[in-house]
N, C-alpha and C positions, 0 to 999 in steps of 0.2 A: 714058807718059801725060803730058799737058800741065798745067800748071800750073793753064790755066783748071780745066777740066775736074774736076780733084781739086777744086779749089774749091768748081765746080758740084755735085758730089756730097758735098761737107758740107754745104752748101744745104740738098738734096735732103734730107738726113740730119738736121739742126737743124728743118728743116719738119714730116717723118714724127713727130719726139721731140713738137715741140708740137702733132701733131696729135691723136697719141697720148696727150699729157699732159690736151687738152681732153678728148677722147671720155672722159678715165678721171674725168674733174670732172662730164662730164655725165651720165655712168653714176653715179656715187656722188648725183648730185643727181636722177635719176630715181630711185634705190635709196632714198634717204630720203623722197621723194615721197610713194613708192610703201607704205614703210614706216607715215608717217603716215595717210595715207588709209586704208589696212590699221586705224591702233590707230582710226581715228577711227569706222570700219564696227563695230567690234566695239564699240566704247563704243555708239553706235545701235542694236546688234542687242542686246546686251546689256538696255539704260534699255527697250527695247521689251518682252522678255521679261518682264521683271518687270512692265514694268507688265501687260501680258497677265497674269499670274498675278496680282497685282492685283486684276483685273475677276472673272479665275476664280475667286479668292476669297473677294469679294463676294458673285459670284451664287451661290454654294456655298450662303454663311451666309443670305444672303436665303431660298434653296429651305428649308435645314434649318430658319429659323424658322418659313416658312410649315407645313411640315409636324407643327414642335413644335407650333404653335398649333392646328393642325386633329386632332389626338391629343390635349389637352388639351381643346379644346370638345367631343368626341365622348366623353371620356371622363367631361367634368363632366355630358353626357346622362346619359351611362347610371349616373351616382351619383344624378341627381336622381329619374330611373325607380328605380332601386333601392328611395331612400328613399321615398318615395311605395309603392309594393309593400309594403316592410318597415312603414310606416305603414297602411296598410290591413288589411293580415294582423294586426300590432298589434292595432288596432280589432278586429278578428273574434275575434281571441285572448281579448281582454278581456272581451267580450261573450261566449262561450262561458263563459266562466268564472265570471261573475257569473250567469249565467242557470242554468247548474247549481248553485252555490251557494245561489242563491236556489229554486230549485226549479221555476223555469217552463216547464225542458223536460221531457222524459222521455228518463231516462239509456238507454231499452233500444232508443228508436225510429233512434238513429245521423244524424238527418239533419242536425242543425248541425255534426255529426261532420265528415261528408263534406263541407260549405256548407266548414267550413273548410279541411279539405285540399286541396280544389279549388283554394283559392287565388282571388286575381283574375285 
């Protein structure tokens, strides 16, 4: 083999090493690239989630107020029917009472008896 030749084929050979040596620079600098756009997806999908659970949150506590609030007014109804009931029966209580101690009914006839257990 010729001189040249040998030559021409470390050439060829110094060429391949730094062609080799690029591709392995721009593979490592795709690889990091590729790396951060990766951590930088997951930071985004990540800040997203949360905030979504966030809102789901919110509309949680917004619903469960709205609800405490609508069991609390429905239940202050029926305290105030109560008391009004219990105040009327009261009334008819009292009134039986005194009208038999006073003597204006007649204890054997039963009808303020029954006026009262009827209730309102």
């Amino acid at each position: 083999m010729p001189f040249h030749e040998i030559e021409l084929i470390k050439k060829c050979e110094e060429e391949a090493l730094n062609l080799i040596s690029e591709a392995k620079k721009e593979a490592e600098a795709s690889l990091s690239e590729a790396e951060a756009r990766g951590r930088e997806i997951i930071r985004a999908e990540t800040e997203r989630a949360g905030e979504e659970c966030r809102q789901l949150s919110a509309s949680s506590l917004e619903i469960t107020a709205q609800k405490r609030e609508k069991i609390l007014n429905e239940a202050e109804i029926r305290a105030e029917t109560l008391k009004k009931n219990c105040a009327e029966r009261h009334e008819q209580a009292v009134a039986y009472i005194v009208n038999t101690v006073t003597g204006e009914i007649h204890a054997d006839s039963g009808t303020d008896v029954q006026a009262y257990n009827s209730g309102p």
